[in-house]
Structure formats: structure tokens, C-alpha cells
C-alpha positions as CSV (number, residue, x, y, z in Angstrom):
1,X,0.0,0.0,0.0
2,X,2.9,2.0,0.6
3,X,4.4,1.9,-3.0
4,X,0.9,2.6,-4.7
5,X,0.5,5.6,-1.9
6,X,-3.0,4.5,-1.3
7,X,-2.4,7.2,1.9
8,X,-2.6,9.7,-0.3
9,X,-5.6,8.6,-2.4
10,X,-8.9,10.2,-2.7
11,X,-10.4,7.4,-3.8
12,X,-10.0,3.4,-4.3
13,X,-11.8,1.5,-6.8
14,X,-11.8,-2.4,-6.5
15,X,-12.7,-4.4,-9.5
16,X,-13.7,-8.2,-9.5
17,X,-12.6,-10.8,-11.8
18,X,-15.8,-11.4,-13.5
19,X,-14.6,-14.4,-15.0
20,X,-13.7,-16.5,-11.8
21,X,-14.8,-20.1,-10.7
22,X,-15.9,-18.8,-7.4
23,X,-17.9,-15.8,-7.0
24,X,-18.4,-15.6,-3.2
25,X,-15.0,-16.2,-2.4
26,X,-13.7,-13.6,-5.3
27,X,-16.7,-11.3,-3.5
28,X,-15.4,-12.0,0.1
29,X,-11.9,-11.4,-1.0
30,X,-12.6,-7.7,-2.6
31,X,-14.8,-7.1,0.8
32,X,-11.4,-7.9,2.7
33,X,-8.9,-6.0,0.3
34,X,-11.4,-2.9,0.8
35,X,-11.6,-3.4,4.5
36,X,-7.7,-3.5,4.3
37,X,-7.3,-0.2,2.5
38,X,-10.3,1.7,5.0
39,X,-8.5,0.3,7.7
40,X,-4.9,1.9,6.0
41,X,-5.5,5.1,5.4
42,X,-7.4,5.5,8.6
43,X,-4.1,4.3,10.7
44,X,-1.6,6.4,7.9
45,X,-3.6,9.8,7.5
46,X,-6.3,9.9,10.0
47,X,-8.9,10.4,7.4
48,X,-11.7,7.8,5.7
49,X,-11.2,7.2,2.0
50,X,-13.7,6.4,-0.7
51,X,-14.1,3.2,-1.9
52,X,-15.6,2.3,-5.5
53,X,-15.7,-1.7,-5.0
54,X,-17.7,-4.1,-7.9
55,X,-18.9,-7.7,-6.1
56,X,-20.5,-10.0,-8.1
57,X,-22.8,-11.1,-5.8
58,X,-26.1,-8.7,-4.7
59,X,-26.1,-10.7,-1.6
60,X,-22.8,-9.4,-0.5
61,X,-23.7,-5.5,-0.3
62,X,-25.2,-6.6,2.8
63,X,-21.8,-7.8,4.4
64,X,-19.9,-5.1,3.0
65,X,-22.0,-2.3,4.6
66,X,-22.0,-4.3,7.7
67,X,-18.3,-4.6,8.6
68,X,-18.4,-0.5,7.6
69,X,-20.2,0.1,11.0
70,X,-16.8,1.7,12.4
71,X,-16.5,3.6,8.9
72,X,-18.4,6.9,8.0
73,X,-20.7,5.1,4.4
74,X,-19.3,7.1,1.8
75,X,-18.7,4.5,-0.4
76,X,-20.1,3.2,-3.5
77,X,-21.0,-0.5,-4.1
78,X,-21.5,-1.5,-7.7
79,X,-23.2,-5.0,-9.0
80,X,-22.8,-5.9,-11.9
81,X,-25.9,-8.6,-11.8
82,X,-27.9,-6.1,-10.0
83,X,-27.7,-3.8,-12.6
84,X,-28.8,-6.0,-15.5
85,X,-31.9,-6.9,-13.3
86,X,-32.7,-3.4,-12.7
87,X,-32.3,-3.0,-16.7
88,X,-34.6,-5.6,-17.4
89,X,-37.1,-4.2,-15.1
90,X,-36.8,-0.9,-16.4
91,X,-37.5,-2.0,-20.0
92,X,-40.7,-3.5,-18.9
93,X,-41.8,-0.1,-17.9
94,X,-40.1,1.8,-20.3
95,X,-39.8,0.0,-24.1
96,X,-36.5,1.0,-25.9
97,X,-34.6,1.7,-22.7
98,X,-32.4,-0.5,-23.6
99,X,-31.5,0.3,-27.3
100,X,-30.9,4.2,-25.9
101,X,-28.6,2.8,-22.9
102,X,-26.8,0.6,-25.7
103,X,-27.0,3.5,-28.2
104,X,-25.3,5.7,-25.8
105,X,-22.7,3.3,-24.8
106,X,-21.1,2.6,-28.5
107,X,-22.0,5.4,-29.2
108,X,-18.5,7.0,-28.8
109,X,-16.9,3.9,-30.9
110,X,-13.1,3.9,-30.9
111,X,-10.6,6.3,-31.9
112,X,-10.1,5.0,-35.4
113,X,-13.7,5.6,-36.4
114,X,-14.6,8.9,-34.1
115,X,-15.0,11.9,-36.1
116,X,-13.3,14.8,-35.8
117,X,-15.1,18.0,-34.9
118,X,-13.3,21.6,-35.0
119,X,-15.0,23.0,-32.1
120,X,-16.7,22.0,-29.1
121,X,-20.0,23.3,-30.2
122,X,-19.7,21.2,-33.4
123,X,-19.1,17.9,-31.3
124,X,-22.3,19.1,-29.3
125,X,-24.6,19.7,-32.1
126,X,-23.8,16.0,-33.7
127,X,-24.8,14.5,-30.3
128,X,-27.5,16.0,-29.6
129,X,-28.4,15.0,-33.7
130,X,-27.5,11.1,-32.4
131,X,-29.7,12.1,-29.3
132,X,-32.9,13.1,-31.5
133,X,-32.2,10.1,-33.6
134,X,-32.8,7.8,-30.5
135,X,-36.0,9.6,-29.7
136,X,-37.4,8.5,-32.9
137,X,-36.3,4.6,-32.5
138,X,-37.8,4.7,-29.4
139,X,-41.0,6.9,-29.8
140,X,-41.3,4.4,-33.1
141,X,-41.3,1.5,-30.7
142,X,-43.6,2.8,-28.2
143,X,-46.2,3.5,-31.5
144,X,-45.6,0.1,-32.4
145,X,-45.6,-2.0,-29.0
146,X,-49.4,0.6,-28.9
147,X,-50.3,-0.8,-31.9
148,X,-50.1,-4.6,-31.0
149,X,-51.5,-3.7,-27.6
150,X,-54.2,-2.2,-29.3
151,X,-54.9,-5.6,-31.5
């Protein structure tokens, strides 16, 4: 911890292997690593440091925030399974969620194939053209999910 000056940090972000044989045990291990670095800085600086730590499991928020009793909760617990669910159930609600969220995300596409704008308000005028764009694919599917409803 000393080489990576994790004293120093503002902030720690754990990842998790997501393609491990064992998730609980790559889960409890990320738990323990982040409990490690808390428990670091705290000794080293005096101070509480953020954590950004990704589990596997949605089960194991629950032990995570529970070993933080001693620990001011200022940190942010991502899962990636949880997520998807949430997804899924938003798309139920909301048809074409999914195609603006996956829109969005390759949207950017990589640095061979970006364009090149001359000025910033350039860049922002072609997204919010890719933005409008989506509105149609989705407002298209809402008319069309309407019309089988309707049926």
C-alpha cells in the first residue's frame, strides 16, 4: 500500500474478476482487500477514504455495509448482476430503454472511427443529432408496441 500511496488517495476503486470459478469467495476477498485499505489510510492519514468496489454477488452489499459500521458510508457499491436486473425491469416499464442505454454506450466507438469536430460546439450539435435520432427509435417503438397492444 505503501508503493501505490494509497495514503494519499482520494479514492480506491476495487474491480472483480468477473470471470472467476468462485464468485463468493472472489466477492469476500474484494470485501477484505477494501476493509484492508479503509483500515490503512485511517491508521496512515487519519482520514476515511472512498471506496468504488464491484462484487458479483447482490447478496454481499449486505456484508460489505456491515463490517463499515466503524467507517463513515461514503462508499459506493456496484453490481454488476444487479444492474442488469434493474435493466430488465426498467425495459418493462419503459420500451427501448435498452436500445438508448446501448445507443449511448457505443456510441463514442473507438478512436479509429470517431469523427473529428473543429470545435466544441460542433461535437455538441452532432450529439445531440445522435440524441434526437434515438428519440425516434424509441417513440417508433412505443407506436408500435401501442399498436399490438391495441390488436
Amino acid at each position: 500500500m505503501q508503493r501505490c500511496l494509497a495514503s494519499r488517495a482520494q479514492c480506491c476503486v476495487i474491480l472483480s474478476n468477473q470471470f472467476c470459478h468462485n464468485p463468493i469467495a472472489e466477492d469476500q476477498r474484494n470485501i477484505l482487500n477494501a476493509l484492508a485499505v479503509k483500515k490503512y489510510v485511517n491508521a496512515q492519514e487519519e482520514r476515511e477514504i472512498r471506496i468504488c468496489l464491484q462484487l458479483l454477488k447482490p447478496e454481499n452489499k449486505s456484508i460489505y455495509n456491515c463490517a463499515l459500521q466503524q467507517y463513515n458510508k461514503v462508499d459506493q457499491v456496484l453490481c454488476v448482476e444487479e444492474i442488469k436486473l434493474q435493466l430488465l425491469a426498467k425495459s418493462s416499464i419503459c420500451p427501448g430503454i435498452i436500445t438508448i442505454i446501448w445507443s449511448l454506450i457505443t456510441s463514442s466507438g473507438s478512436s479509429a472511427e470517431s469523427e473529428q469536430y473543429d470545435s466544441p460546439e460542433e461535437e455538441l450539435r452532432a450529439i445531440n443529432e445522435k440524441m434526437k435520432t434515438q428519440k425516434e427509435v424509441v417513440r417508433e417503438q412505443m407506436r408500435s408496441k401501442q399498436l399490438i397492444e391495441d390488436k
